[in-house]
C-alpha positions in Angstrom: -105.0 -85.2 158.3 -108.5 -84.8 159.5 -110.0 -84.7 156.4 -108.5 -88.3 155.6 -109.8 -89.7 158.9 -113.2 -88.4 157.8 -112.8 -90.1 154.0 -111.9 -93.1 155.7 -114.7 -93.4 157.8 -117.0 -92.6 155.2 -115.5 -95.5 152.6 -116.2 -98.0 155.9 -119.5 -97.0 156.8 -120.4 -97.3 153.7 -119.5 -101.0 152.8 -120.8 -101.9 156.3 -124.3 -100.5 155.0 -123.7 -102.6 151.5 -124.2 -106.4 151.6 -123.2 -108.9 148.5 -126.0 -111.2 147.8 -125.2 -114.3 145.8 -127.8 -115.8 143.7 -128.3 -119.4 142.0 -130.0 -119.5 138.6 -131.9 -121.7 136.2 -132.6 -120.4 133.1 -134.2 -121.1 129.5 -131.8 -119.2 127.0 -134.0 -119.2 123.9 -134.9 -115.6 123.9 -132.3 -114.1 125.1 -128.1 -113.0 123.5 -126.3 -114.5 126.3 -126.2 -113.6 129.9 -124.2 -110.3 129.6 -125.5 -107.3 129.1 -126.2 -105.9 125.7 -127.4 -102.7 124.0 -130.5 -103.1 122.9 -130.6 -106.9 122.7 -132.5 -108.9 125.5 -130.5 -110.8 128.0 -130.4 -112.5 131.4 -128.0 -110.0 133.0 -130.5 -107.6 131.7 -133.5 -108.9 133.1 -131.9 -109.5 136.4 -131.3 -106.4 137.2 -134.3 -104.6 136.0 -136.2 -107.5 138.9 -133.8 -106.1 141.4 -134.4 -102.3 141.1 -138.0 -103.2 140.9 -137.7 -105.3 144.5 -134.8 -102.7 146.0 -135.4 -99.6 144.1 -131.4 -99.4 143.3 -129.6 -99.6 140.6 -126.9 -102.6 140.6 -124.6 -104.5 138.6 -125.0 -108.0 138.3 -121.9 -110.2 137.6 -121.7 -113.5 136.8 -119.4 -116.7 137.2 -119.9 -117.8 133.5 -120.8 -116.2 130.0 -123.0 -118.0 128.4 -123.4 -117.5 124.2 -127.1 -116.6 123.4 -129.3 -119.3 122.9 -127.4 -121.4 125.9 -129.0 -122.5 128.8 -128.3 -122.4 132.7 -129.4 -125.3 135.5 -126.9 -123.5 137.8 -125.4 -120.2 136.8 -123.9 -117.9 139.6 -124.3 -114.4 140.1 -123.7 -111.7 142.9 -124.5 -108.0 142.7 -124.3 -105.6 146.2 -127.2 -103.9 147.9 -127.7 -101.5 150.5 -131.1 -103.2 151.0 -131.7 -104.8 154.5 -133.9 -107.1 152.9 -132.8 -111.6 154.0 -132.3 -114.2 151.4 -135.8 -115.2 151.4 -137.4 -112.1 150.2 -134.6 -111.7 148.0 -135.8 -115.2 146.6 -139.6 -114.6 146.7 -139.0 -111.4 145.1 -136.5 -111.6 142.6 -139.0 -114.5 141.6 -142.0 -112.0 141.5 -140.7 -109.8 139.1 -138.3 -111.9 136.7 -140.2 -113.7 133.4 -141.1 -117.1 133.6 -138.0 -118.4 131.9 -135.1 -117.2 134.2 -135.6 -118.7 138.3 -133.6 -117.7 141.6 -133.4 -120.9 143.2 -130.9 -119.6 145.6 -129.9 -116.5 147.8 -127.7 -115.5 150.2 -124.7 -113.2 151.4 -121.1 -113.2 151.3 -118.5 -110.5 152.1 -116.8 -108.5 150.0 -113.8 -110.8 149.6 -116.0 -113.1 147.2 -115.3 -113.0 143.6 -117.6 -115.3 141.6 -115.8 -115.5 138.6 -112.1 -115.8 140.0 -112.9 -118.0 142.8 -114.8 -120.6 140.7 -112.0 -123.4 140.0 -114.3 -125.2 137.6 -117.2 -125.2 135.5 -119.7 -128.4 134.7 -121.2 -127.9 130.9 -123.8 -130.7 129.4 -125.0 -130.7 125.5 -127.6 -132.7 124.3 -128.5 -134.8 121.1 -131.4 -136.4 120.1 -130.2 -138.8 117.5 -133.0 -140.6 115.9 -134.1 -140.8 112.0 -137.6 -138.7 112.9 -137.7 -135.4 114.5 -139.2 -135.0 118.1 -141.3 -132.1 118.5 -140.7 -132.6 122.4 -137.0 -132.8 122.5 -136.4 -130.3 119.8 -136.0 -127.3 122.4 -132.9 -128.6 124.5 -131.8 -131.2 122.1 -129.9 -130.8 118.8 -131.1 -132.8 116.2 -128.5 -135.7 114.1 -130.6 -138.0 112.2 -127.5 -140.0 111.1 -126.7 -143.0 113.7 -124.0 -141.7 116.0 -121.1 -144.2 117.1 -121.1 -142.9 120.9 -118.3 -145.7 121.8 -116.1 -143.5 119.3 -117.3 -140.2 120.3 -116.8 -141.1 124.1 -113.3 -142.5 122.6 -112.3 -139.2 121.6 -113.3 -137.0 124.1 -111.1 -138.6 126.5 -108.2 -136.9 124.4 -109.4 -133.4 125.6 -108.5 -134.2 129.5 -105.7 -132.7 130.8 -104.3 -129.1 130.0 -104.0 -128.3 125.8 -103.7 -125.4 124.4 -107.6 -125.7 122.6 -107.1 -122.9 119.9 -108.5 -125.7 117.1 -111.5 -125.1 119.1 -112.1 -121.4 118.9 -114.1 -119.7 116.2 -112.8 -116.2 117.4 -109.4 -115.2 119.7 -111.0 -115.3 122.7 -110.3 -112.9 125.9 -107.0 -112.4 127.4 -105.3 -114.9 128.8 -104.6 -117.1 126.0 -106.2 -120.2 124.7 -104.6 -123.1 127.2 -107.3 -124.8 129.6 -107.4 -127.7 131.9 -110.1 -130.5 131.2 -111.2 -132.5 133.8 -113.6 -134.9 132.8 -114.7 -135.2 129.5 -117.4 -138.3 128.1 -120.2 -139.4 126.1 -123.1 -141.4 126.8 -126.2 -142.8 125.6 -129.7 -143.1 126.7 -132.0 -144.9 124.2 -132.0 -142.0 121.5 -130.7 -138.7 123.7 -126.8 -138.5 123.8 -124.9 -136.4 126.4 -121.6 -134.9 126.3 -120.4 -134.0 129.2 -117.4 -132.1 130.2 -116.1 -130.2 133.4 -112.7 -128.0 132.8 -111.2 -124.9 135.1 -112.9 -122.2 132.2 -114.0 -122.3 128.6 -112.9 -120.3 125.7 -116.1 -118.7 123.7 -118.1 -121.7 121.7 -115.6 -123.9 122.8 -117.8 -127.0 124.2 -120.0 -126.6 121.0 -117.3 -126.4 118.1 -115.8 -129.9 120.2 -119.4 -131.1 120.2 -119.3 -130.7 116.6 -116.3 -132.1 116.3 -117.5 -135.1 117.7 -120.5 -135.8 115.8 -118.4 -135.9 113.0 -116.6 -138.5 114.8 -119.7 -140.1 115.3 -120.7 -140.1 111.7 -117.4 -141.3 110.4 -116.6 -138.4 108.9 -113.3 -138.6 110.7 -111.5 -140.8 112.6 -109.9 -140.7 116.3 -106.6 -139.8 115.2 -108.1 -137.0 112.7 -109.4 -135.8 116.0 -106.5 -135.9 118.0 -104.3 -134.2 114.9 -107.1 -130.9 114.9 -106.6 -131.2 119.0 -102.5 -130.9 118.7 -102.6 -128.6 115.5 -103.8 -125.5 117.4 -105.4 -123.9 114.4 -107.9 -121.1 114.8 -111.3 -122.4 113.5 -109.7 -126.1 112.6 -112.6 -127.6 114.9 -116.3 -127.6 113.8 -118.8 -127.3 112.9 -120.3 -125.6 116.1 -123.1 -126.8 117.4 -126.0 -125.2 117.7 -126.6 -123.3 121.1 -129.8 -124.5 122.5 -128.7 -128.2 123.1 -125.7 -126.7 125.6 -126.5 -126.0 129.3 -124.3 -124.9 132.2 -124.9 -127.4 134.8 -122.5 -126.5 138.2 -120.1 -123.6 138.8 -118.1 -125.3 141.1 -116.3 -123.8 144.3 -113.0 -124.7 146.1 -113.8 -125.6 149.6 -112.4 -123.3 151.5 -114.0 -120.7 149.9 -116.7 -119.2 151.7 -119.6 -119.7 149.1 -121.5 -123.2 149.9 -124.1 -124.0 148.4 -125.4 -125.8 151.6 -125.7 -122.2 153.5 -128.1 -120.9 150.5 -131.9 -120.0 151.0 -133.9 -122.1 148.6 
């Protein structure tokens, strides 16, 4: 019996000597295969923890409340890992900062305990995709912006994206089976809007199933072009057909903008170092 009191004080010493550290990030997706890690391909996950064994000297695991595709960009992805390292939120900032490239940013630290989750206690995620839809290319808007040259009918796009809110099963939408857990999801909000030549869809849902907002996006241009009509739309929506949806849009006009928090959980985005 002795020997278990001894394991069990080990095990709690332990994770009182381990801290989780939360982290906000911004980054450009253009060089990298998607935020999780990958043998011998470069990505986010990669390069954050390579930054934190060069500012803490461990090796840790960084996880991450969204997956984003390569190419796809983040204004406000979250991430935790734990560390041992008595360093506070604002040299984890300032040196995470130091040693990452110039296309991935902390813009936020701090701690939580161990009963975080950030992936399971997010309740919904906030994606945006650009267009640029003018008859000319723009060299400036070419890097976050996919390009439709053909006058888009937003009034009719907007139209049909309303049809995604609420909870449907989106299998139309789905290049691949996704992950366990099926292919249901609960939209939110869904719209689209126009600013002079740059259109936005937006959309905020409880998860996403892989290429989902960009096979709807491409969806919707074809809306937009009249290659199909509203009830076309809704028919590939209620259909549930793998691959029915598309084309899928290409990756670097989609950003995730907000991973958003219930509020009684103990993440806030107020408490952060920034």
């Amino acid at each position: 019996m002795r020997w278990l009191n001894s394991i069990t004080f080990a095990v709690m010493e332990f994770f009182n000597k381990i801290k989780k550290v939360v982290l906000v990030i911004e980054y450009n997706g253009r060089s990298y295969r998607g935020f999780q890690w990958q043998k011998g391909a470069p990505t986010v996950q990669d390069e954050l923890e390579k930054a934190i064994h060069k500012l803490t000297g461990e090796n840790r695991r960084v996880l991450a409340a969204c997956r984003t595709d390569a190419g796809v960009h983040a204004k406000g992805q979250v991430c935790c890992f734990r560390t041992s390292s008595r360093l506070g939120p604002l040299k984890f900032l300032d040196g995470l900062n130091h040693y990452l490239p110039d296309d991935i940013s902390v813009k936020g630290t701090g701690f939580t305990s161990e009963r975080f989750n950030v992936m399971k206690d997010a309740i919904r995620r906030e994606y945006r995709y650009r267009i640029f839809n003018r008859r000319t290319r723009s060299p400036l808007a070419s890097e976050f912006h996919f390009m439709v040259r053909k006058q888009l009918d937003t009034g009719l796009m907007d139209e049909a994206s309303k049809l995604l809110i609420g909870e449907h099963d989106f299998a139309s939408f789905v290049t691949d089976w996704d992950r366990e857990g099926g292919t249901v999801r609960r939209i939110y909000e869904a719209g689209v809007n126009r600013e002079e030549e740059e259109v936005t869809f937006h959309v905020i849902a409880n998860a996403f199933l892989t290429h989902q907002v960009r096979n709807i996006v491409g969806t919707l241009i074809k809306v937009g072009t009249g290659k199909i009509g509203i009830e076309e739309f809704k028919n590939i929506l209620e259909l549930k057909q793998l691959s029915l949806a598309g084309p899928s849009a290409p990756a670097h006009g989609l950003c995730l903008i907000k991973v958003i928090y219930a509020d009684y959980s103990e993440f806030k985005y107020e408490n952060l170092c920034t």
